[in-house]
VMD Tcl script that draws the C-alpha trace (Angstrom):
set ca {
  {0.00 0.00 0.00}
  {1.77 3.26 -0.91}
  {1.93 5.73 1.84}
  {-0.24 9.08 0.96}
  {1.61 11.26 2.66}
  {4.54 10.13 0.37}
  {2.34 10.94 -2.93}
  {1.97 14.15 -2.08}
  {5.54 14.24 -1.66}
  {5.87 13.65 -5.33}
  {3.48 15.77 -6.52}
  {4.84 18.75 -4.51}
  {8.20 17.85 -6.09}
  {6.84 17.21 -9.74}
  {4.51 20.50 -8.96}
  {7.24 22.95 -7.81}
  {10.48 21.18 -9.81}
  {12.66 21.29 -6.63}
  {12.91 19.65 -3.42}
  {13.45 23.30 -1.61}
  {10.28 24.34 -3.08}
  {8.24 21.09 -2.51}
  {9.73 21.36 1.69}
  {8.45 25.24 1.54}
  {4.82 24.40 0.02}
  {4.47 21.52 2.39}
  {6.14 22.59 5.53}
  {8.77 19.90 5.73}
  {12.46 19.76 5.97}
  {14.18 19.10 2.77}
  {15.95 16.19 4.66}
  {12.30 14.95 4.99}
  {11.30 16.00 1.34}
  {14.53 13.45 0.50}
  {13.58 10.60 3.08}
  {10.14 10.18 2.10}
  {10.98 10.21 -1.82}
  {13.60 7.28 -0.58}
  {11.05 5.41 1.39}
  {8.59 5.68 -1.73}
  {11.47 4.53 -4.28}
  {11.78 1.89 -1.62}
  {7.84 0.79 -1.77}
  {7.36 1.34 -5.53}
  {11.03 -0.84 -5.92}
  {10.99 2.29 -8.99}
  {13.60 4.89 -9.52}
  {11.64 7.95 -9.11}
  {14.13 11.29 -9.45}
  {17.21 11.47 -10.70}
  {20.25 13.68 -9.98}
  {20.76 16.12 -12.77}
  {23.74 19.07 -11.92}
  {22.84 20.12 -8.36}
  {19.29 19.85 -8.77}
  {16.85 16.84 -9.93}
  {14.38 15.52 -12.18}
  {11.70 13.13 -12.25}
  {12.47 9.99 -14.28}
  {9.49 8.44 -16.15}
  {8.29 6.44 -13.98}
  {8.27 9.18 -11.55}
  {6.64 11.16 -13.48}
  {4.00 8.74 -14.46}
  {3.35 7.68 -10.71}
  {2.74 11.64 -9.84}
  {0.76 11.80 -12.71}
  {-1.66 9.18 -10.85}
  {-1.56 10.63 -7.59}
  {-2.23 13.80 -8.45}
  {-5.37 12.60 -9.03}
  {-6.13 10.04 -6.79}
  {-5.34 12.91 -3.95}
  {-7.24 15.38 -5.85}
  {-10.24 12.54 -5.58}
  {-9.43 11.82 -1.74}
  {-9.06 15.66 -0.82}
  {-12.78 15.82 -2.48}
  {-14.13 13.10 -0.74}
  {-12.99 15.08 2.77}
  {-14.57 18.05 1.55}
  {-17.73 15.95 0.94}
  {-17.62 14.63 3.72}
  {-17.31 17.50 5.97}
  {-19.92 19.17 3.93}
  {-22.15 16.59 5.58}
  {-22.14 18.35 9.10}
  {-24.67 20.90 7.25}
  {-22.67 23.51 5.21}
  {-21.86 25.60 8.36}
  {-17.97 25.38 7.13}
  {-15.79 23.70 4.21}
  {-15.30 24.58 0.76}
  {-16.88 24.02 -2.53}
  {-14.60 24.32 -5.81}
  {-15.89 25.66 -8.95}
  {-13.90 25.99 -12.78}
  {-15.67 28.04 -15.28}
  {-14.58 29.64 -18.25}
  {-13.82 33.80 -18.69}
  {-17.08 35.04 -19.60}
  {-19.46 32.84 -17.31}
  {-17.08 34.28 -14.80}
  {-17.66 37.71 -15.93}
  {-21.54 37.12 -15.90}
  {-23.39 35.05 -13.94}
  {-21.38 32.94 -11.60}
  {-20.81 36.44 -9.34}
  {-24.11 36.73 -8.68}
  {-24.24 32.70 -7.75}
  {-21.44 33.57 -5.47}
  {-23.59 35.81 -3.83}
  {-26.21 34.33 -3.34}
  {-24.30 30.80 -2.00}
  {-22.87 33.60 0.50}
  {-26.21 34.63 1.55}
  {-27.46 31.30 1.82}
  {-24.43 29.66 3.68}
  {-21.93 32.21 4.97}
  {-19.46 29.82 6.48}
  {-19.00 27.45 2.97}
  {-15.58 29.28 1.02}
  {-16.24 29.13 -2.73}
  {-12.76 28.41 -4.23}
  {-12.77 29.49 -8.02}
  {-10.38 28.42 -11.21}
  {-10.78 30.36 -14.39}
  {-10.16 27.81 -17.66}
  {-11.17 26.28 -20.50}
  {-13.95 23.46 -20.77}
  {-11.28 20.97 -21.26}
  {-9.09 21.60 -18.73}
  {-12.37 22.15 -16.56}
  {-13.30 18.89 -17.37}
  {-9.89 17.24 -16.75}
  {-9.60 19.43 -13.39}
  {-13.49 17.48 -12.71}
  {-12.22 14.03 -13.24}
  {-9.38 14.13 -10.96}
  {-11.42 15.96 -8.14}
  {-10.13 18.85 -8.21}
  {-12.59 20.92 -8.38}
  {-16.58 19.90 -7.83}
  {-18.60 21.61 -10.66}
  {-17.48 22.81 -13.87}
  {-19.48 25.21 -16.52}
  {-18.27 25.03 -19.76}
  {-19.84 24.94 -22.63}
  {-20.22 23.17 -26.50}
  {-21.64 23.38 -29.56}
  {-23.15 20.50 -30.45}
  {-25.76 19.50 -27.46}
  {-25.85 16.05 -28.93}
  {-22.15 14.93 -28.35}
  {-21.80 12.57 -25.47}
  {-19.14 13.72 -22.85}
  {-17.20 11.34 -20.85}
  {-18.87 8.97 -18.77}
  {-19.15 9.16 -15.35}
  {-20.24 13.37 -16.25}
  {-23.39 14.47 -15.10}
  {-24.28 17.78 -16.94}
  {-27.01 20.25 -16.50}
  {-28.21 22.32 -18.57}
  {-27.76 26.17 -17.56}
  {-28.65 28.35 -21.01}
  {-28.47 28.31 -24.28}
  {-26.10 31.41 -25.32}
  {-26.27 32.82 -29.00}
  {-23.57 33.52 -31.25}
  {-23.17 37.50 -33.06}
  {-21.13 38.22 -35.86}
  {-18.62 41.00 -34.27}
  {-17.58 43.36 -36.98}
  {-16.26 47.50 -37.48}
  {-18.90 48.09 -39.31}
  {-22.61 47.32 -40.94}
  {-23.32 43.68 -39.83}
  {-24.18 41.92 -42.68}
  {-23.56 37.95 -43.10}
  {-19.90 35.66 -42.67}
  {-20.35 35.24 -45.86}
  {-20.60 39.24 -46.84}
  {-17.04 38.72 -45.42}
  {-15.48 35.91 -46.77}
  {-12.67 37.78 -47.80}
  {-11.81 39.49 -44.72}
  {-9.10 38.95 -42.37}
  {-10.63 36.77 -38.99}
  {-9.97 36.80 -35.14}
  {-10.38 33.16 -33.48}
  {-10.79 32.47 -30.02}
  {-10.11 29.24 -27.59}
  {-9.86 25.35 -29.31}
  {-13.42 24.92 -29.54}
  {-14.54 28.34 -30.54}
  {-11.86 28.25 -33.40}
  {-13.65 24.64 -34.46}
  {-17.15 26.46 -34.57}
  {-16.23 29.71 -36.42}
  {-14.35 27.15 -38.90}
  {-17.52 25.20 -39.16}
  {-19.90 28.02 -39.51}
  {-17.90 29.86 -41.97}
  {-17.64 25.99 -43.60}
  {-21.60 26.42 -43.81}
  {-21.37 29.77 -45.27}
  {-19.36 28.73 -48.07}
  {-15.84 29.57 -47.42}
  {-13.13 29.15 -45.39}
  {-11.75 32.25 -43.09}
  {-8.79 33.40 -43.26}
  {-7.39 33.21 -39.64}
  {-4.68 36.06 -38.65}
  {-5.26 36.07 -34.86}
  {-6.47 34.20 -32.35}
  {-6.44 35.40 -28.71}
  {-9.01 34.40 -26.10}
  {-8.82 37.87 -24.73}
  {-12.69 39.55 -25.53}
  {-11.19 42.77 -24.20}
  {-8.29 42.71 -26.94}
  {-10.30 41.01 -29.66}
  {-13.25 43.72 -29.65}
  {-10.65 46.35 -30.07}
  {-8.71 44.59 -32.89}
  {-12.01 44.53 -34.69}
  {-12.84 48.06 -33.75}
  {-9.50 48.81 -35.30}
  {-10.48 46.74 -38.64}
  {-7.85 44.19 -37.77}
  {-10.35 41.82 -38.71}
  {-14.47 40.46 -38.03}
  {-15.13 37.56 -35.49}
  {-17.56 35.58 -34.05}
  {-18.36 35.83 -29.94}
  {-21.28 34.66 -28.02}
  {-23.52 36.53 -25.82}
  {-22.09 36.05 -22.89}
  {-18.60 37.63 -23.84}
  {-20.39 40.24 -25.20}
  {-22.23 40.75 -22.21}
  {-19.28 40.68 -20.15}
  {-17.61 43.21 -22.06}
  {-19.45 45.49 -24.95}
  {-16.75 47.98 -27.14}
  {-19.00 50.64 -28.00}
  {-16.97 50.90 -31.75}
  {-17.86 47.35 -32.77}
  {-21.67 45.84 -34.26}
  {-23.09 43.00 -33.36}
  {-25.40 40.87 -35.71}
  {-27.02 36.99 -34.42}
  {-25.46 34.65 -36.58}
  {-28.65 32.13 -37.56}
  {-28.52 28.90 -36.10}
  {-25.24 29.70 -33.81}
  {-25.42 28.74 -30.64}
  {-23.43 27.09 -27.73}
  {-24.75 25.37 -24.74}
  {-24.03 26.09 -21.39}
  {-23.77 23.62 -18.54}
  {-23.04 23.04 -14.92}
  {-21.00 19.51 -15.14}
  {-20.43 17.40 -11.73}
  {-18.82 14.13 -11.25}
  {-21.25 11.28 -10.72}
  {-25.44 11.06 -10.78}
  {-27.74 12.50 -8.31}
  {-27.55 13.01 -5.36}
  {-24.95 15.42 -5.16}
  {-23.17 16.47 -2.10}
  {-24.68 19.03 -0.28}
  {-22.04 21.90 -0.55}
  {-22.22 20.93 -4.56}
  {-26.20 20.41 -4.57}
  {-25.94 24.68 -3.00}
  {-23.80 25.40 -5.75}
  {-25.49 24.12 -8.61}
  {-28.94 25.86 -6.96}
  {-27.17 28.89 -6.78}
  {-26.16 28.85 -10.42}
  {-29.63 27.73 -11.65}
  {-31.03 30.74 -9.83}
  {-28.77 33.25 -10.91}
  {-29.75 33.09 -15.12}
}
mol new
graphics top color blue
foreach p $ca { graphics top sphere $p radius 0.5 }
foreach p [lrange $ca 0 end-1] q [lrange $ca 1 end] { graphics top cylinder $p $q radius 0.2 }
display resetview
């Protein structure tokens, strides 16, 4: 059985690249940062870090097994949380990812009102991406995650619960008169994040041509003004608009363009309470 305490050991190291800075993060020694990476070599009968200069490195198995225990701790630090969620939300923690402009939106006023309702449970947030939300999910690290996706019909991996929040519509972003994508098929484009680059690709695809991409930055902020500059036209959904409007830039619906929002927890109802408070303060702030 490998010792816990001894995984986090190697995670600290793998996180922070040093056995100084592992000791500091933890609170331990660096003699004790050493002994317990011996005493896990010794148990795994695996050569976990290697010498390299006056510093060290993780060989592959080393990084492989901190690879797995990042997440089985993430799962087991979860499972506490759950647990002491239990004694009726007067204390603990509840750990939400959720991408820029749900941030910018709606999950404040959630915040809020999980304050109101339960003033002694900490909401810990992460900004990302659905698919590092997703991946943060799995391993426990978090306990809800909105993101979003085109296609409402794609399956997600299993063992994902999602539920549905809003559907959020898509506006052609552009300098100028509105028009179509396809009134600007020749103009220069501004992409955003993996999946929002796939959509404007397929949409344009749809429209008859394919955009020519010379930017892509997931920055709303920086891609309004680009526009406003006529840098180029893009595509962004309500909610970034919402979050942030530049007064120089028009905004037209793009027909049949639309990305769905959800609130994605690990594992069927019933959810934990501290989760079950989250997800009832989300679905009552839209």
């Amino acid at each position: 059985m490998l010792d816990v305490a001894r995984l986090r050991v190697l995670v600290a190291v793998a996180r922070k690249g040093s056995l100084t800075a592992a000791a500091k993060e933890l609170h331990y020694s660096q003699p004790s940062i050493s002994h317990h990476l011996a005493r896990l070599e010794a148990e795994t009968g695996a050569k976990l870090v290697q010498r390299v200069g006056r510093g060290i490195r993780l060989t592959e198995a080393g990084r492989l097994l901190a690879d797995r225990a990042a997440d089985i701790i993430g799962r087991l630090d979860a499972t506490a949380e759950e647990l002491a969620a239990h004694v009726g939300l007067r204390e603990g923690r509840v750990r939400l990812a959720a991408f820029p402009s749900a941030l910018g939106t709606f999950v404040p006023a959630a915040a809020r009102r999980l304050s109101a309702a339960h003033p002694g449970l900490r909401l810990q947030l992460t900004e990302t991406e659905p698919p590092e939300a997703l991946r943060l999910l799995r391993a426990g690290r978090v306990d809800v995650a909105v993101m979003f996706r085109y296609d409402d019909t794609a399956p997600e991996d299993a063992g994902l619960h999602l539920i549905h929040l809003l559907d959020d519509p898509s506006y052609l972003v552009s300098p100028g008169a509105g028009g179509t994508l396809a009134d600007h098929a020749d103009s220069p484009w501004i992409a955003g994040c993996d999946r929002c680059r796939s959509h404007l690709l397929d949409i344009c695809a749809k429209a008859g041509f394919e955009p020519r991409i010379s930017f892509t930055s997931d920055d709303i902020v920086a891609v309004q003004a680009l526009v406003a500059a006529g840098m180029g036209m893009t595509v962004l959904p309500g909610l970034a608009l919402s979050a942030h409007r530049n007064p120089e830039v028009e905004m037209t619906r793009v027909p049949g363009s639309t990305r769905h929002v959800y609130a994605a927890v690990y594992g069927e109802p019933p959810h934990p309470p501290a989760t079950g408070a989250l997800l009832e303060a989300l679905a009552e702030s839209l």
